[in-house]
C-alpha positions in Angstrom: 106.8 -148.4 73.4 105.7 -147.8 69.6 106.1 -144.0 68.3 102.3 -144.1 68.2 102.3 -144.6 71.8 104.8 -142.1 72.3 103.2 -139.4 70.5 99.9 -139.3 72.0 101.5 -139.4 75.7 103.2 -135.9 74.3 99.8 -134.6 73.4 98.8 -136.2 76.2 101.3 -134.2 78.3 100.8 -131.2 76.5 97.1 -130.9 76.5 97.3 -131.5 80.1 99.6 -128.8 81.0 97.5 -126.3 79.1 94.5 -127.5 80.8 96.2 -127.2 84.3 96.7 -124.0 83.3 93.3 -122.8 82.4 91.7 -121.6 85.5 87.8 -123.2 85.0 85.0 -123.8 87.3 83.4 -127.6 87.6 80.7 -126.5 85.3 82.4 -125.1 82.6 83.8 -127.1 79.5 86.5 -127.0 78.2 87.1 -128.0 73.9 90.4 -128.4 72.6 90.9 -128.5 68.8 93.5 -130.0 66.9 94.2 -129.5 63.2 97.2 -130.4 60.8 97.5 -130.4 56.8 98.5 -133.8 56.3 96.7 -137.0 54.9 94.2 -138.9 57.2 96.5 -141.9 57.2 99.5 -139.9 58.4 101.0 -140.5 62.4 99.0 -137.1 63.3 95.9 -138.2 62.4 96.5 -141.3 64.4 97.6 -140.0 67.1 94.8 -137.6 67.9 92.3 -140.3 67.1 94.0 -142.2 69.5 94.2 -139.3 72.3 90.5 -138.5 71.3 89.5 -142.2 72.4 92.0 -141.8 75.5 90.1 -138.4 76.6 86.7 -139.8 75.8 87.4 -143.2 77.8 88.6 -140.7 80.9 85.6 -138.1 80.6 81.9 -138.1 82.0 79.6 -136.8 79.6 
């Protein structure tokens, strides 16, 4: 499994268990913003492109 991989099933995780933790109704939504200093080409970025196409791929709009 790459690092890339790797990374976004942490974020993956951790979103997850904050979620789980978050107490909403069926109707309410719920944003979750990620931010970071570094350069767009840097294994952040990727990675939260990569969960952001994993969440959107999972979610009804």
């Amino acid at each position: 499994m790459s690092t890339l991989h790797k990374s976004v099933r942490s974020l993956s995780t951790c979103i997850l268990a904050f979620a789980g933790s978050v107490h909403a109704q069926s109707t309410d939504k719920i944003i979750t913003k990620l931010g970071h200093t570094l350069g767009p080409d840097n294994h952040y970025q990727l990675t939260a492109l990569e969960f952001a196409k994993a969440v959107k791929a999972k979610t009804k709009r």
